[in-house]
NUZA-485023 format. One record per residue (C-alpha): residue in one letter; chain; x, y, z. Coordinates in Angstrom, 1 decimal. Example, Ala and Ser with C-alpha at 12.3 -4.5 7.8 and 13.67 -1.06 7.14 Angstrom:
<pts>
   res   chain       xx       yy       zz
     A       A     12.3     -4.5      7.8
     S       A     13.7     -1.1      7.1
</pts>
This chain:
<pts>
   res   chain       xx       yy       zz
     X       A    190.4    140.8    147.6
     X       A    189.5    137.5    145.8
     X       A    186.1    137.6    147.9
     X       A    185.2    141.2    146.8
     X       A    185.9    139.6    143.3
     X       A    183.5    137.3    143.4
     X       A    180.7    138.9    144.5
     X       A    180.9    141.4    142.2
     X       A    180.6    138.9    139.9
     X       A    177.7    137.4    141.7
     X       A    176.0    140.7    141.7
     X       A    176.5    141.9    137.9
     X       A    175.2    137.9    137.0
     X       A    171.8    138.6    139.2
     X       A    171.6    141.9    137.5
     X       A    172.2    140.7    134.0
     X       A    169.6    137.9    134.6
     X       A    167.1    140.7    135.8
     X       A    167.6    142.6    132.4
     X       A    167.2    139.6    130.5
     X       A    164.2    138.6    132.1
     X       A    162.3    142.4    131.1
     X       A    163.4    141.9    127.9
     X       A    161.8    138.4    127.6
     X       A    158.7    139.7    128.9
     X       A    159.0    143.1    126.6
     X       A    159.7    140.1    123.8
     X       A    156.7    138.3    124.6
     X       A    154.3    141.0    124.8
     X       A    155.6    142.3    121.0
     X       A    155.0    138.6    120.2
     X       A    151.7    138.3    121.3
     X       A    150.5    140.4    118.8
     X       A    150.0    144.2    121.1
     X       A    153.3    145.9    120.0
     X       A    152.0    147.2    116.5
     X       A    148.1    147.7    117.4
     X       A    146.4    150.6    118.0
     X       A    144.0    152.0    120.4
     X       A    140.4    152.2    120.1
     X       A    137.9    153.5    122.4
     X       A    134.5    151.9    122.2
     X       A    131.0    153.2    123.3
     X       A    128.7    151.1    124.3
     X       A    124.8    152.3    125.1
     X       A    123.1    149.7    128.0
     X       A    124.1    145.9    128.1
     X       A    127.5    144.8    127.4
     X       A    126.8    141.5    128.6
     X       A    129.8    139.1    129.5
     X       A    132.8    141.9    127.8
     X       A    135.5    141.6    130.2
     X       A    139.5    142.6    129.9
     X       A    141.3    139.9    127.5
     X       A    137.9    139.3    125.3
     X       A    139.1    139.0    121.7
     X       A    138.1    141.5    119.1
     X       A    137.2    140.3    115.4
     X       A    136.8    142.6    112.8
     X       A    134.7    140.5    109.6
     X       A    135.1    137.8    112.0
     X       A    138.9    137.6    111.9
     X       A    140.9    138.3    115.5
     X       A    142.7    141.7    115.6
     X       A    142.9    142.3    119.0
     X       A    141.3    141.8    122.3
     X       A    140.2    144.7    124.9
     X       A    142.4    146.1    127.3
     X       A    139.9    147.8    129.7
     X       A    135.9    148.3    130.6
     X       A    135.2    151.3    132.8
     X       A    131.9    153.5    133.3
     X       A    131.9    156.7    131.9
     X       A    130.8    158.8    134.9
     X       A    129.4    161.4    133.2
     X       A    126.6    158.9    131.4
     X       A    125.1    156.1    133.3
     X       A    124.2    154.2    130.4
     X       A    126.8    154.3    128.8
     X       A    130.2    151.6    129.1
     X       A    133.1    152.3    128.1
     X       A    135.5    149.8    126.2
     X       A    139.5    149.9    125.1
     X       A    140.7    148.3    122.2
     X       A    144.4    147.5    121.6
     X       A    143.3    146.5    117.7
     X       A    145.9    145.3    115.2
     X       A    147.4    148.3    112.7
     X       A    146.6    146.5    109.4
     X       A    143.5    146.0    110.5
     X       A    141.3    148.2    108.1
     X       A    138.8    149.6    110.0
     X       A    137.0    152.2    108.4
     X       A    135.1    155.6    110.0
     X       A    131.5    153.8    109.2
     X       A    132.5    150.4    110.8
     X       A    129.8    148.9    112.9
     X       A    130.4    147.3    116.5
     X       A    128.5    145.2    119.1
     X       A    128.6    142.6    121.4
     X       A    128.4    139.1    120.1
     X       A    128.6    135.5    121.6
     X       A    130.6    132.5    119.6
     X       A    127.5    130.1    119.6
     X       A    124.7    130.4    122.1
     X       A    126.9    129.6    125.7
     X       A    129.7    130.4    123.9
     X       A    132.7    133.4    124.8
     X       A    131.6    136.9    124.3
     X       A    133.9    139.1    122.0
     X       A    133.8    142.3    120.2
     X       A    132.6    142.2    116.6
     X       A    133.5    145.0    114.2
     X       A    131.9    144.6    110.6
     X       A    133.7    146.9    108.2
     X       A    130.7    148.4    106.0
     X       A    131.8    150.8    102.7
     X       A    135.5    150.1    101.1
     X       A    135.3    153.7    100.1
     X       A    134.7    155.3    104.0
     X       A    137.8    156.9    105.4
     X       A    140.1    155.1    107.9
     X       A    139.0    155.6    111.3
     X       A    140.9    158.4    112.8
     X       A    143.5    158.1    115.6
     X       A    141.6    159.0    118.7
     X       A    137.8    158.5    117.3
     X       A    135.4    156.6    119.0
     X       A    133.3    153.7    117.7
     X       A    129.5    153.7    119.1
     X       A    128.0    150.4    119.5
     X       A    124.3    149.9    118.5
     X       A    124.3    148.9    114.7
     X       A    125.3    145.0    115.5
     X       A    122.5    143.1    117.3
     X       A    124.0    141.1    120.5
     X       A    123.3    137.2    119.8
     X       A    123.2    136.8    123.5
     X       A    120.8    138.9    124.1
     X       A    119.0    137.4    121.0
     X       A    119.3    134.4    122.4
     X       A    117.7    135.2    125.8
     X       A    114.8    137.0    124.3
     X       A    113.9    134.0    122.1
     X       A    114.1    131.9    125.7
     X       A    111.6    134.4    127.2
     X       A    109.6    134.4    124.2
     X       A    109.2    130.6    124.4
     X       A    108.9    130.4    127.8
     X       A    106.3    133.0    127.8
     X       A    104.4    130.6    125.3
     X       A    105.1    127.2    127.4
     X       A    103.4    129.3    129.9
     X       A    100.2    130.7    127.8
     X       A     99.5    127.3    126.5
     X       A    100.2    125.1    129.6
     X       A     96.6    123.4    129.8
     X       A     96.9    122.4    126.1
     X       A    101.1    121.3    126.1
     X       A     99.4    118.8    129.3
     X       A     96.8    117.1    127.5
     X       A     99.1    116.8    124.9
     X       A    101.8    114.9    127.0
     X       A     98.4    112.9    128.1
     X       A     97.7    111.9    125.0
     X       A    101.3    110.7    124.3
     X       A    100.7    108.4    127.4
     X       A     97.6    107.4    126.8
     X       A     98.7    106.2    123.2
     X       A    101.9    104.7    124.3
     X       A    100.1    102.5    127.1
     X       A     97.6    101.9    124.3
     X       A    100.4    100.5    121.7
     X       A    102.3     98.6    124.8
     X       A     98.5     96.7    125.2
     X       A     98.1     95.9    121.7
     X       A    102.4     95.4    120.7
     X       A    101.0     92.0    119.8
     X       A     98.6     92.9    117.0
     X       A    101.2     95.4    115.8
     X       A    103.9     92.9    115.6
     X       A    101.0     90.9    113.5
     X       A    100.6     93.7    111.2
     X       A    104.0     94.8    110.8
     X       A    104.6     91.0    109.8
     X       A    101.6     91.1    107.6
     X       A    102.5     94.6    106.0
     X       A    105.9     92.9    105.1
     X       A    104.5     89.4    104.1
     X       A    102.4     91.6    101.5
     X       A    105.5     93.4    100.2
     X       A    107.2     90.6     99.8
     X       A    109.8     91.7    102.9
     X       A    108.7     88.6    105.1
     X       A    109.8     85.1    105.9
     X       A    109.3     82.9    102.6
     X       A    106.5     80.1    103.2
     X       A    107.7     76.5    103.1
     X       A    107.4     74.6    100.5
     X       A    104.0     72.9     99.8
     X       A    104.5     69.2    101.2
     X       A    103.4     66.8     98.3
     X       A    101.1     63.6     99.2
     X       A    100.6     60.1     97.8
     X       A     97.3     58.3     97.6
     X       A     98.0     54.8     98.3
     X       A     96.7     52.3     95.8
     X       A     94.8     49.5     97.0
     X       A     96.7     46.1     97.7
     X       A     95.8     42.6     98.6
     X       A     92.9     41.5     96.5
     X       A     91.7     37.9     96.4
     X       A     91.1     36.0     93.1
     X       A     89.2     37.6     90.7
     X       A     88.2     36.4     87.4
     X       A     88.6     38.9     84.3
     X       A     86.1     41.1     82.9
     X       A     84.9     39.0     79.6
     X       A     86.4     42.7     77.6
     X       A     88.4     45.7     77.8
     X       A     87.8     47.9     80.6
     X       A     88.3     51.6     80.0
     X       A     88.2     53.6     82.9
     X       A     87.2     57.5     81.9
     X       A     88.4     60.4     84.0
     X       A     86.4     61.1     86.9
     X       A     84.6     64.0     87.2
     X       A     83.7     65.9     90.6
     X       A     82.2     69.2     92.1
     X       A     84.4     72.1     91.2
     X       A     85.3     72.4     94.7
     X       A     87.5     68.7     94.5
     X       A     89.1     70.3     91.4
     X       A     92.3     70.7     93.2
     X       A     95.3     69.3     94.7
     X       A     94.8     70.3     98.5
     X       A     93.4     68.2    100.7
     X       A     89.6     68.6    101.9
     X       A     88.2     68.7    104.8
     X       A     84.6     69.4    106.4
     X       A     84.0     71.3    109.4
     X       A     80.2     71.7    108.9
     X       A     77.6     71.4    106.6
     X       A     78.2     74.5    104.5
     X       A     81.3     72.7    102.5
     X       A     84.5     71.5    102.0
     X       A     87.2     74.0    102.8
     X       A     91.4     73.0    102.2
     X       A     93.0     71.5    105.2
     X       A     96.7     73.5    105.4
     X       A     99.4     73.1    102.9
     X       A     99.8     70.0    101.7
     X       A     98.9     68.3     98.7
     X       A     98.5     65.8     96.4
     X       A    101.2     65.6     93.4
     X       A     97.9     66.5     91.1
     X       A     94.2     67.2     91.6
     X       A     92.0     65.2     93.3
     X       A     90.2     63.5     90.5
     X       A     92.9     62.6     88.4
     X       A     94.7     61.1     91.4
     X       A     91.3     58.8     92.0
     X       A     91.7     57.6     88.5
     X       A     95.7     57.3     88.8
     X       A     95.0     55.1     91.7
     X       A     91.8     53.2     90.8
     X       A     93.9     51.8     87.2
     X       A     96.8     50.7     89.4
     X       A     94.4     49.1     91.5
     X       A     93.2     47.1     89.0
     X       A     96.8     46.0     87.8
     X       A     97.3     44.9     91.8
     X       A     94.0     42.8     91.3
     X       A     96.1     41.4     88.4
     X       A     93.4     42.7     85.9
     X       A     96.0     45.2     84.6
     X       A     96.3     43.6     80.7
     X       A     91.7     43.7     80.8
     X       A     91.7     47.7     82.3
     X       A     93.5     51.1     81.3
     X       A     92.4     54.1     80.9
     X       A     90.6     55.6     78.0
     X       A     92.8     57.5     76.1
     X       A     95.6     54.5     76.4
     X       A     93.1     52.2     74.7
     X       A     91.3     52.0     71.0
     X       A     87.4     51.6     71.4
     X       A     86.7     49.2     74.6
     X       A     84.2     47.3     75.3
     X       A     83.4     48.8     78.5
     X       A     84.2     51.8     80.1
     X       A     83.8     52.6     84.4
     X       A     82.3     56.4     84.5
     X       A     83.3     57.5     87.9
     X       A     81.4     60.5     90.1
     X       A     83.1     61.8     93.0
     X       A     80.9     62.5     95.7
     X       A     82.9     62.7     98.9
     X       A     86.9     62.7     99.3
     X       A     87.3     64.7    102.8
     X       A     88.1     64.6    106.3
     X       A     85.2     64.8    108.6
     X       A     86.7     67.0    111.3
     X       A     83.4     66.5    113.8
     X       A     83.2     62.6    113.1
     X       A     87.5     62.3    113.2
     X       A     86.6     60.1    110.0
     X       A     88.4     60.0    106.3
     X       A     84.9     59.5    104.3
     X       A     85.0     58.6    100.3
     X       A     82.0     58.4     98.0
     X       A     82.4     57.4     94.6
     X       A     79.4     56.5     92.3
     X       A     80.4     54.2     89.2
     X       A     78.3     53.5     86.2
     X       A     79.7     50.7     83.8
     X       A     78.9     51.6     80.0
     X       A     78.5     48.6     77.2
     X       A     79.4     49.6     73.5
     X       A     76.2     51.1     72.4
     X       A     76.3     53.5     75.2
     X       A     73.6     51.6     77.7
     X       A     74.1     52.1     81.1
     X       A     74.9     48.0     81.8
     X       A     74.6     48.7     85.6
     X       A     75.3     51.3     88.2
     X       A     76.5     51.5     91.9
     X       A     77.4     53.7     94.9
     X       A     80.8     53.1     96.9
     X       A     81.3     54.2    100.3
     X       A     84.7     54.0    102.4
     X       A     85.4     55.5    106.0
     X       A     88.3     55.4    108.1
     X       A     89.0     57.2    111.5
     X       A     91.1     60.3    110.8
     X       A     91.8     62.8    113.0
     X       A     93.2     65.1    110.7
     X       A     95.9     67.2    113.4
     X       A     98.1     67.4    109.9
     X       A     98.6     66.3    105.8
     X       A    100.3     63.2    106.5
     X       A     97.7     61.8    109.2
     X       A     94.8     63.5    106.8
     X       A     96.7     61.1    103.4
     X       A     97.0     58.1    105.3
     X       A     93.1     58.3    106.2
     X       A     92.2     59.0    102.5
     X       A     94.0     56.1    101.6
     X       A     92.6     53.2    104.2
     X       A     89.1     54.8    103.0
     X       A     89.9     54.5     98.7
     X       A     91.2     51.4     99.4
     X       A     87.7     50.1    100.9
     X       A     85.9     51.6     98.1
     X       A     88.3     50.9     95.6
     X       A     88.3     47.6     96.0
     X       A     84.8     47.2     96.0
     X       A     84.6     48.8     92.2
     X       A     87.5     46.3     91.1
     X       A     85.6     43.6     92.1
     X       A     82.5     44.8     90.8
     X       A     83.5     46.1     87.7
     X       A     85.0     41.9     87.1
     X       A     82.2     40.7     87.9
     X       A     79.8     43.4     86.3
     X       A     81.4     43.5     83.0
     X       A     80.5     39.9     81.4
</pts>
């Protein structure tokens, strides 16, 4: 008797868990959004490309159902048949427009339903929609490919030479990536983009040292600025490479043009010679009784002899204005110019020669 019990109880468990499991499913299924929809049969004339059972349906692009089955209508061959299990709020109207449409190019196809008038009746129970008015964006899509393949296809020759072209000017730009860089560099150099230059490297003309005993001039020396070709009228250093003309070696520089220097370093020449309190220079000075007119001929590197070559002509003037007497001076040095510094200290060991040779003549000269 106890057995019989039990599986009774057994049996009206398995039952109970059967029922329960139908009503889940019946639960689920009013869930999911079908127990208030409606059907609605759809029409559609040739392609319904990619529609299949469980495609959603949006109506002004909001879900409100999905279809529920795609048959053929036997009686048409053209014609394919669509069921809709649509929402019942949804308010689709008697005028609504349907087709098949694709979310993005490769994307799902669905059902789109476009209400048009607010002031069209609600469609009717049992009236069909007939697809048409909506253009398919798949089928959009796959016409513009054909179209544009049809074109690759017309214009094959030309889209070849093109490509040819593209090659031949790549290769072209890969030769040349050197002069481009250049350009680039330039283009940004001009706009100001670029590296900054260094600062100009500033030189000193060395003054000349070492004299031997020299007797004083028997007045004041004045020495008057020197004057020189245009071309020396400037504080970079010169250098030849033919017979044309001087042209600037690099950056550097002296601390002030050229001719000034010469008269800078020709005074303090003069005070090495210990003839400093006899010589200055003509604005530092009343009326002398002398004054040392200076022409600068040469102050360059030779780059084809490797030489530092100086010229100065000197003229010495009495009171009256009378040319008392009149000389030129010459100094060389080897110089081979790779840079400023080498280039200065060249300069130098040839002013010093000629320098020298004006102190003592100038001493000597001006009695």
């Amino acid at each position: 008797m106890e057995t019989r019990v039990r599986f009774i109880i057994v049996g009206a468990f398995a039952v109970a868990v059967i029922v329960g499991g139908f009503l889940f499913a019946y639960w689920i299924h009013a869930a999911g959004g079908l127990a208030n929809t409606r059907a609605i049969k759809v029409e559609f004339v040739g392609s319904a490309t990619g529609l299949r059972p469980g495609s959603a349906v949006l109506f002004n692009g909001v879900r409100v159902g999905e279809v529920t089955r795609i048959a053929f209508d036997p009686a048409r061959a053209d014609v394919v048949d669509a069921d809709l299990a649509v929402e019942v709020a949804a308010p689709i109207r008697a005028d609504a427009k349907v087709g098949v449409e694709a979310q993005g190019l490769l994307g799902t196809t669905v059902v789109a339903i476009y209400g048009v008038s607010a002031d069209a009746p609600l469609l009717r129970p049992g009236a069909i929609l007939r697809a048409g008015a909506v253009a398919p964006l798949l089928e959009q899509a796959r016409t513009a490919l054909a179209d544009l393949q049809s074109l690759v296809n017309e214009n094959r020759a030309p889209l070849n030479d093109i490509f040819k072209n593209v090659d031949t000017f790549a290769k072209a730009l890969g030769r040349n990536s050197a002069k481009l860089d250049g350009i680039v560099a330039g283009l940004d150099k001009f706009l100001g983009n670029g590296p900054k230059p260094p600062p100009p490297q500033f030189l000193t003309l060395r003054a000349p040292t070492d004299f031997p005993a020299i007797a004083p001039p028997a007045g004041q020396v004045a020495v008057a600025d020197v004057s020189a070709p245009v071309a020396f009228q400037t504080q970079k250093i010169m250098s030849r490479a033919s017979a044309d003309g001087p042209i600037v070696l690099g950056e550097a520089q002296w601390s002030d043009v050229t001719p000034k220097i010469v008269q800078i370093k020709l005074v303090e020449g003069f005070e090495n010679a210990h003839l400093g309190g006899s010589v200055s220079r003509v604005f530092d000075s009343g009326q002398p009784d002398f004054q040392l007119m200076l022409d600068l001929r040469r102050f360059e590197v030779d780059l084809f002899a490797k030489k530092a070559v100086v010229d100065l002509s000197a003229r010495l003037v009495g009171k009256d204005g009378k040319v008392i007497a009149a000389k030129l001076f010459h100094g060389e040095a080897p110089c081979s110019a790779d840079d400023g510094e080498k280039a200065a200290d060249g300069l130098s060991e040839a002013f010093d020669a000629a320098a020298k040779a004006i102190v003592e003549w100038t001493a000597t000269t001006a009695k």
